[in-house]
Each structure stands twice: as C-alpha cells, then as structure tokens.
C-alpha positions as CSV (number, residue, x, y, z in Angstrom):
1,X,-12.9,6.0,-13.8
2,X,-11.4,4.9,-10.7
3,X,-8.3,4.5,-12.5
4,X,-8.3,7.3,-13.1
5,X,-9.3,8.8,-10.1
6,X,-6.3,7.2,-8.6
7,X,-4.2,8.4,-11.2
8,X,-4.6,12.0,-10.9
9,X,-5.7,11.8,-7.3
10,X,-9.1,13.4,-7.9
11,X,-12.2,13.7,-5.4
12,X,-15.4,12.2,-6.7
13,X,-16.9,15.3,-7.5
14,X,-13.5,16.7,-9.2
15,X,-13.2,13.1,-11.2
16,X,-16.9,13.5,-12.7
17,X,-16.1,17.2,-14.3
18,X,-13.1,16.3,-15.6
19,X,-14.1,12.9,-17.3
20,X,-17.2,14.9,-18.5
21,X,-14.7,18.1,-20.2
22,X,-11.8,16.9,-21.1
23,X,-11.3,14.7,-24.4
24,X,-7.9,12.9,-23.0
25,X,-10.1,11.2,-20.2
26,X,-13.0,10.8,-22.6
27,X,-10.6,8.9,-25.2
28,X,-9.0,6.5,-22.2
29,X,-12.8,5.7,-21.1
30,X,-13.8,4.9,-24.4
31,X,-16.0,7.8,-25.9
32,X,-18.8,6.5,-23.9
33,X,-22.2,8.0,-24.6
34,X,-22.7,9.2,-20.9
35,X,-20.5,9.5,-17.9
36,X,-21.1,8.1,-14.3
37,X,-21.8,10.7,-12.2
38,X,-20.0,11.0,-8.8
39,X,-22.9,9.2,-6.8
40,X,-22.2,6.6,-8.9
41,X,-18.7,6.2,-8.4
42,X,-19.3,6.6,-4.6
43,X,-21.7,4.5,-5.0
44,X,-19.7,1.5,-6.4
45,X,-16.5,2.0,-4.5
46,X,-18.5,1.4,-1.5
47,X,-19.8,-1.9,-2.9
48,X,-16.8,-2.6,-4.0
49,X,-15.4,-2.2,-0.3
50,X,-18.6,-4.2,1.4
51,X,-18.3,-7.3,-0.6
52,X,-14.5,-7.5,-0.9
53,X,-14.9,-7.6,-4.7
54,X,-11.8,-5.4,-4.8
55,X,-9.3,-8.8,-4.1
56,X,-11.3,-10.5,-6.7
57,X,-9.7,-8.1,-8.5
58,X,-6.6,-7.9,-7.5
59,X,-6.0,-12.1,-7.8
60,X,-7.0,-11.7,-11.3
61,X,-4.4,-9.0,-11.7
62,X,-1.9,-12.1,-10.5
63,X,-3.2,-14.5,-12.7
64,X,-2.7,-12.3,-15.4
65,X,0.9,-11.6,-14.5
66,X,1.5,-15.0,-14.0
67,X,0.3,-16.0,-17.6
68,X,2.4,-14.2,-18.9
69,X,5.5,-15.2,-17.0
70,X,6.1,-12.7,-14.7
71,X,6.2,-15.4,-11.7
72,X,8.2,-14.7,-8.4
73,X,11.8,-16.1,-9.0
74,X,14.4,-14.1,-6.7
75,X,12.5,-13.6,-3.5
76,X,9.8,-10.9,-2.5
77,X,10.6,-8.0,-0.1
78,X,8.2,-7.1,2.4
79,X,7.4,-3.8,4.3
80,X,5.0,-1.3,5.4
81,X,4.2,2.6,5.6
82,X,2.3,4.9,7.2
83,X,-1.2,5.9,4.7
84,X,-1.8,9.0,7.1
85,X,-5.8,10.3,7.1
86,X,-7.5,13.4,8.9
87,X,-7.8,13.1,12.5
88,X,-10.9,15.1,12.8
89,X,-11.1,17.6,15.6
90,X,-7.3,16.9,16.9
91,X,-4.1,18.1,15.3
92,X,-2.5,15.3,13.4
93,X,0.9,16.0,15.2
94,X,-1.1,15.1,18.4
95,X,0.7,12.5,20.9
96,X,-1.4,9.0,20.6
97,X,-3.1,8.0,24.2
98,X,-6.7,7.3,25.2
99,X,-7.4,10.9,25.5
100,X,-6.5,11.2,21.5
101,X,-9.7,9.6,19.6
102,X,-11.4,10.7,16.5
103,X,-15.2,11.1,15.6
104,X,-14.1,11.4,12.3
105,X,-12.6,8.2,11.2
106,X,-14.0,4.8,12.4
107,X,-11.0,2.7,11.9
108,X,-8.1,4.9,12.1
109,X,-5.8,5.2,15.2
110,X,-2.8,6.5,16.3
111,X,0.9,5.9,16.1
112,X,4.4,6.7,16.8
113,X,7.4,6.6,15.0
114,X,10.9,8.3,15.5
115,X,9.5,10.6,17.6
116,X,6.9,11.8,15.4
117,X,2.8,11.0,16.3
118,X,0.8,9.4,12.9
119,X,-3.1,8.8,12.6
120,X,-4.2,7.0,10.1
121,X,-4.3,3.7,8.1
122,X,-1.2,1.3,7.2
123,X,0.0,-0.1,3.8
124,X,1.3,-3.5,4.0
125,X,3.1,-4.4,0.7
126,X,5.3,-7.0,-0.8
127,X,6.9,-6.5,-3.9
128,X,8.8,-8.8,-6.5
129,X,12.2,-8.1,-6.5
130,X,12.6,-9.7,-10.2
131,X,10.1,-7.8,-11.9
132,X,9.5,-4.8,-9.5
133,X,5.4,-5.6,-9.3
134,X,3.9,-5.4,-6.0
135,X,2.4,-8.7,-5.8
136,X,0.5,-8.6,-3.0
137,X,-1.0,-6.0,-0.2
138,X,-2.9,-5.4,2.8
139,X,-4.2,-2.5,4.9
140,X,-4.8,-2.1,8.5
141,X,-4.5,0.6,11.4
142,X,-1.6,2.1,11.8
143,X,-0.9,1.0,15.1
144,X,-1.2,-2.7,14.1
145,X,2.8,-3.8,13.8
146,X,4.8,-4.9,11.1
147,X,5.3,-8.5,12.0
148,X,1.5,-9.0,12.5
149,X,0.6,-9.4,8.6
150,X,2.6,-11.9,7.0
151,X,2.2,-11.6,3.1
152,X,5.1,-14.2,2.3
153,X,4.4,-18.1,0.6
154,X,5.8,-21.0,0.6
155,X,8.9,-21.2,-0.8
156,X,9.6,-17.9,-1.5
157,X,12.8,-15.8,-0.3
158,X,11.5,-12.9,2.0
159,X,13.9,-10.0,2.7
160,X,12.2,-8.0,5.5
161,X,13.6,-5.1,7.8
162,X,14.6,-5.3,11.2
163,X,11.1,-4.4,12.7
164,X,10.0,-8.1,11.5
165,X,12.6,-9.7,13.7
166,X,11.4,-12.8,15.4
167,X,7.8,-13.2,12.8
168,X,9.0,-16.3,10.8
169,X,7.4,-16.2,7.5
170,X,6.1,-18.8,5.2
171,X,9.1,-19.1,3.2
172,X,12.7,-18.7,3.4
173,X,13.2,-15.7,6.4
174,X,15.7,-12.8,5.1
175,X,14.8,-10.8,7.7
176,X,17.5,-7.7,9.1
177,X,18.9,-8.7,12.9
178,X,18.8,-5.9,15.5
179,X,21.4,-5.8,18.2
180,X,20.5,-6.7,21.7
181,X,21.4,-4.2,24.3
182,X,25.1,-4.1,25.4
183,X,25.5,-6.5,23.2
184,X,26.0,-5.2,19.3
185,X,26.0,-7.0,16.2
186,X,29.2,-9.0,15.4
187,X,31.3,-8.0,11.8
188,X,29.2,-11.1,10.1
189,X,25.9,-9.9,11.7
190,X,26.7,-6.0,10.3
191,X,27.2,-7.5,6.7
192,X,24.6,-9.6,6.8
193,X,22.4,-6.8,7.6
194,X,24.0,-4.8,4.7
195,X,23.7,-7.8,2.2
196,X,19.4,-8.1,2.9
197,X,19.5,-4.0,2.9
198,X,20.6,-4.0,-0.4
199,X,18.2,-6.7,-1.9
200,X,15.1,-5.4,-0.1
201,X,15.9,-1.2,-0.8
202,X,14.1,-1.9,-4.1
203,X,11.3,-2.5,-2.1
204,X,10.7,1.1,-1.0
205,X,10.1,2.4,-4.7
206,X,6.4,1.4,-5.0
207,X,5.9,3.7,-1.6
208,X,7.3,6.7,-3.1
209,X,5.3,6.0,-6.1
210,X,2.1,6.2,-4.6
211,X,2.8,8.8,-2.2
212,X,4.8,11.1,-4.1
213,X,3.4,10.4,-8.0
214,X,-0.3,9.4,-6.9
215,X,-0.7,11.5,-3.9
216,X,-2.6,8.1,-2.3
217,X,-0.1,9.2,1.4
218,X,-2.6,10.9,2.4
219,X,-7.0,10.0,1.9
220,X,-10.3,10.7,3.4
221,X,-12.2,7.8,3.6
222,X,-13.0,6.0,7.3
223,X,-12.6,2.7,7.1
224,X,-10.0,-0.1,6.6
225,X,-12.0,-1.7,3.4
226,X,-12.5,1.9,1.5
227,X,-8.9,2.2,2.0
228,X,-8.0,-0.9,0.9
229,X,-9.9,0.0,-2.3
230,X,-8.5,3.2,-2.7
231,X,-4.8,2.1,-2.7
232,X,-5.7,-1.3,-4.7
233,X,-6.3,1.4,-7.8
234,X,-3.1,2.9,-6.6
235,X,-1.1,0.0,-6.8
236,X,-2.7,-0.6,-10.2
237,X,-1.6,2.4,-11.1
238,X,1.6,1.8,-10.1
239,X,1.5,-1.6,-12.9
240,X,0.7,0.7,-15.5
241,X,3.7,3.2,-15.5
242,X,5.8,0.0,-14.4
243,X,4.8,-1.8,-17.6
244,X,7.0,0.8,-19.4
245,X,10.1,-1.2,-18.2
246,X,8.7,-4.3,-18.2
C-alpha cells in the first residue's frame, strides 16, 4: 500500500478509498480479504520511521541488486535537491533568518538558493551511473550543505558538482573545480569540468522522476525520519519503472 501510495502520490485517507474501490489496486495488493485502513498505514509508517526499519529495507533492496549483478562498475554520481514542505504560518517564499521559524514542522528549516528562499527537507542521492539505480540516499534539513553527507565507498569513482569542492570522498574524487576570484579556470580546468558534467548529468534524472512523475518535491510530514520513509518508497518506485530498461 505504501507503494502505492508513493506511486500515485496519495494521502492516507485518499490511499485507503482507492485500494478499497478500485480493482487495479485490489489486483497489485493481492485480492486480500480486507484492506488496512488509513490508521493503519499511519500507523506503520510511523514505526517504520522510529525504528529505522525503513534502511533495513532499503540494504535488502542492494543485496538484491547485487545478486543479480547489477554491482557499481563505472563510478556513482552524487548530488542533492531541495524536498520542499509547508512552512506553517509563513509564506514559503519568505527570506530565512531567526525571525523565520515554523510551529508546523519540527525538523524543517530554511534555505537559499540563486536568489530564491526554500523550507523544507533535503534529498541526498547517489546514483549508479552503469545501471541508472539510485544506490544509496539520505535526508536531512535543507540547510545542511552538500559536502556534509558523503554517500561514496571505497573504491568507487564519484563524480560530484562543484558545491562538493574541497569534501574528499571515500573513493576516487571526480568532483567539478570552481574558479577562485580573479583568478578563472585555465582551458584544462574548463574541460575538465565539462568532461565530469557530462558523466554526472545522468545523475539528475532520478530527481525529476520523483518530483515530476511521483509528486514526492513537495510532502507534509515533520520530521527528518518520516521523510526519509516517504521518499525511500519513492525511490522504490523509481526501481520499478527503471526495471523496464533494465
């Protein structure tokens, strides 16, 4: 059910009707004699996001993958974006400061970006650039930066953007140079930034997938471990329409 929840980006309430009425969703849950109501699946979300059960989950996920071959091979790329969540009784355009808190979320805060004020939650994501599988993830505030979650291994080739510049990762460090001031990058420096760029652009397809396709940009919950479980199911999501290439 939380499949499909995530799937069709459906509130609890919503999720319970529509598993209930319609046969398509009866036929994926297996005909089963009753449904869950949506206590229930409140209900075990929330345990899911107290005990951590939710990366129990996701490591057997990777195992699975990894049984049947799909193993990291040409290097991972690594970034972030912005899971934005309702600020309460501010605007969610408003400037970040100490004047700008919430009631309404516990864990969310405030960011900037180009310009452009965020509240919310961040998805840390690092995705296999053989396969296309996300392969690992983590969410935090979204004023926690880039650099400070390191997702790479040992070993492995991580291409990264420029906002990870000076975080050296477990592996081999791909990571996009920025210019200092008065000082731009030499020929060598531009193409080597435009040789990463290409091997880590695939890397932004799993976030339009889950924003655009999922509607998981944008959720309700108030804390860092219910969001984490929310866009775990996302991402899983995300394996099932990837399969279809696989």
């Amino acid at each position: 059910m939380l499949v499909l929840q995530a799937w069709y980006g459906l509130s609890d309430p919503e999720l319970e009707r529509q598993a209930t009425d319609r046969i398509s969703f009866r036929r994926f849950l297996g005909y089963l004699e009753s449904i869950s109501d949506s206590t229930t699946v409140w209900l075990f979300r929330e345990r899911l996001a107290e005990t951590g059960r939710d990366r129990l989950l996701w490591a057997e996920l990777q195992r699975q993958l990894d049984e049947k071959g799909l193993q990291v091979k040409k290097g991972v790329a690594q970034d972030a974006s912005f899971t934005t969540s309702d600020p309460g009784h501010a605007r969610a355009d408003k400037p970040r400061g100490d004047e700008a808190q919430t009631r309404r979320s516990r864990d969310g805060a405030w960011t900037k970006k180009g310009g452009k004020s965020f509240f919310g939650y961040k998805l840390h994501m690092k995705m296999d650039l053989n396969h296309g599988l996300i392969r690992c993830l983590e969410a935090t505030a979204a004023n926690v930066h880039d650099g400070r979650v390191n997702l790479s291994r040992p070993g492995e080739a991580v291409y990264r953007d420029k906002g990870y510049q000076g975080v050296e990762p477990r592996g081999w460090d791909a990571s996009m140079r920025r210019g200092a001031r008065g000082r731009p990058h030499c020929i060598w420096g531009r193409l080597r930034n435009r040789r990463i760029s290409r091997k880590r652009c695939p890397g932004e397809r799993p976030f339009a997938v889950i924003k655009r396709v999922f509607g998981s940009g944008y959720v309700l919950v108030t804390s860092v471990p219910r969001v984490r479980v929310k866009l775990v199911f996302a991402c899983l999501c995300f394996y099932l329409l990837r399969r279809c290439g696989l």
